[in-house]
Each structure stands twice: as C-alpha cells, then as structure tokens.
C-alpha positions as CSV (number, residue, x, y, z in Angstrom):
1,X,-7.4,-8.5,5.6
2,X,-7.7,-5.5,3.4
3,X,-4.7,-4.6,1.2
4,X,-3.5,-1.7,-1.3
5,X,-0.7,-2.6,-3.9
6,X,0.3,0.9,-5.2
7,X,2.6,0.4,-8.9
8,X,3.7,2.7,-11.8
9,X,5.5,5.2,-9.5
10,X,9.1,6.0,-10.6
11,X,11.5,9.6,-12.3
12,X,10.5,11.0,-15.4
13,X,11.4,14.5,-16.9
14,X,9.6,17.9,-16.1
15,X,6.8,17.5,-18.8
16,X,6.5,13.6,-19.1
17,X,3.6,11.6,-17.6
18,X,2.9,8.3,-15.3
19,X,0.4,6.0,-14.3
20,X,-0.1,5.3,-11.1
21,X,-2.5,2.1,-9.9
22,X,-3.5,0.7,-6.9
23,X,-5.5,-2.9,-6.6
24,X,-6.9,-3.5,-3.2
25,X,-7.7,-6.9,-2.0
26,X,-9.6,-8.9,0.6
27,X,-12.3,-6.6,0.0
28,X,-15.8,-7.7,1.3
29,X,-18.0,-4.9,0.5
30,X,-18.5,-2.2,-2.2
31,X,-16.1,0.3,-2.6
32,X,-17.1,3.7,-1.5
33,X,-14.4,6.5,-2.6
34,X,-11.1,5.5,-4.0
35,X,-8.5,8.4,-4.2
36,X,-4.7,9.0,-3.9
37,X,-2.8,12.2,-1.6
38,X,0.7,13.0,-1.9
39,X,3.7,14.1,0.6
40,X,6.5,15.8,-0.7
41,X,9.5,16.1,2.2
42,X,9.0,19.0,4.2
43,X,5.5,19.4,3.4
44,X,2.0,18.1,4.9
45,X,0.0,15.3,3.4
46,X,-2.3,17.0,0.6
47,X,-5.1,15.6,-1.0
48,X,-4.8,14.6,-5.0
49,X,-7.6,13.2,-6.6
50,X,-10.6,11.0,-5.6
51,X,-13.5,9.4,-7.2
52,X,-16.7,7.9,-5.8
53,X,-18.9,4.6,-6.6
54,X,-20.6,6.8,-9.0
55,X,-17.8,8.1,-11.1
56,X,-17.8,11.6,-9.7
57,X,-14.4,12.8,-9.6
58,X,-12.5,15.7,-7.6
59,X,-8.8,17.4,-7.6
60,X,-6.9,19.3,-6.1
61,X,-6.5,22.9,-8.0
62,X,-2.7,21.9,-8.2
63,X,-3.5,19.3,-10.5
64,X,-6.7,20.0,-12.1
65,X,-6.1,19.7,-16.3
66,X,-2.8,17.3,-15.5
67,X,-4.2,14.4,-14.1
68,X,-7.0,12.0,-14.4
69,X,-8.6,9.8,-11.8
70,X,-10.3,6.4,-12.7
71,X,-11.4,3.3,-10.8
72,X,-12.0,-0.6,-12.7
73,X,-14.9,-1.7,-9.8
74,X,-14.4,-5.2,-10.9
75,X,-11.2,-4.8,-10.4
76,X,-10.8,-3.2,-6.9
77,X,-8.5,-0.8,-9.2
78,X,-8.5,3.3,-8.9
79,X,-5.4,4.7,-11.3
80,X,-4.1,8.2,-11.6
81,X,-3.1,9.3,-15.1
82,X,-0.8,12.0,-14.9
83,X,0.5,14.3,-17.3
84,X,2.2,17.4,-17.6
85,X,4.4,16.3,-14.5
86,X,6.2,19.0,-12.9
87,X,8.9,19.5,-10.6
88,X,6.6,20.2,-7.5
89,X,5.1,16.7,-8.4
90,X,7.7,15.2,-6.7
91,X,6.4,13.3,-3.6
92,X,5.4,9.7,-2.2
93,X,1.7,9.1,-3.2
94,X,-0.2,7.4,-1.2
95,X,-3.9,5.6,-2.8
96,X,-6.8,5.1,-0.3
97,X,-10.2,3.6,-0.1
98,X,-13.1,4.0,2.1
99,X,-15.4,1.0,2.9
100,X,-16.5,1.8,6.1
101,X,-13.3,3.3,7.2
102,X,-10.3,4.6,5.2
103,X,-7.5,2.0,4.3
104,X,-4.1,3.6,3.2
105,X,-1.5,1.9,0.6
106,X,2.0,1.9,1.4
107,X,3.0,4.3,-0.9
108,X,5.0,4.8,-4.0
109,X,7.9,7.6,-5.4
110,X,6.9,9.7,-7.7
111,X,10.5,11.9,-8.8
112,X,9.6,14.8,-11.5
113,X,13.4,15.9,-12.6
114,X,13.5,19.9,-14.4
C-alpha cells in the first residue's frame, strides 16, 4: 500500500523559511512526478511546485524565486525549500506522486504570521 508522510510544516514569521518533506513508501515502481499544491481556507486547491524523474522542475508564478523543489530518488523523498514566506503562504500543503496514478499525502500546516 502506497503511503506519503508529509513533515516540516509548522508557523514562522512573514519573511522566514521552512522545509517541507514528504517520503513515500510501499513503492513498487519508479517514480514519475513528485510535487506539492496548497489550500488556503476559502480558496481552491492550487498547484505549488513539481519536479519530474528527470529533475525538471516547475512553479507556480506565486512562488517562483521563494521556493525550491527537490526529490532524493533513493529515498522516495521530494522536499520543498521555502523562503521568503509570506502571509498568503498560509495553507495546508499537500505532496503528491504519480506512478501510474496520483497518490496524495495527508497534508501538513503551513501558518506564515505578518
């Protein structure tokens, strides 16, 4: 059974930074994209960051310059190095993988304070 453990969520002042990981086990097969969306209450689900078997990465505009997506393959591991945090970062972040079909983590707080 296939299983995301998200960690380093948590409140930190406008301008501070976190690390967010997320290990997935019971994994068979290679992992495709690894990536991480966000939901702040109120608001739809948006899309973060992701980054493919080959390293390529995307973000969203929102976060472009701030944050940094990386992924340990022997490790089953994609993290998401944010910096800059602001305010509007608040949300419950959310890692997923696709190997064959998308599994979802359960989610972590992420609290930006002004």
């Amino acid at each position: 059974q296939v299983q995301l453990v998200e960690s380093g969520g948590g409140l930190v002042q406008a301008g501070g930074s976190l690390r967010l990981s997320c290990a997935a086990s019971g994994i068979i097969f290679s992992i495709d994209t690894m990536g991480w969306y966000r939901q702040a209450p109120g608001k739809q689900r948006e899309f973060v960051a992701s980054i493919n078997s080959g390293g390529s990465a995307k973000y969203a505009d929102s976060v472009t310059g701030r944050f940094a997506i990386s992924r340990d393959n022997a490790k089953n591991t994609v993290y998401l190095q944010m910096n800059s945090l602001k305010p509007e970062d608040t949300a419950v972040y959310s890692c997923y993988i696709t190997v064959a079909r998308d599994y979802w983590g359960q989610g972590t707080q992420v609290t930006v304070s002004s």
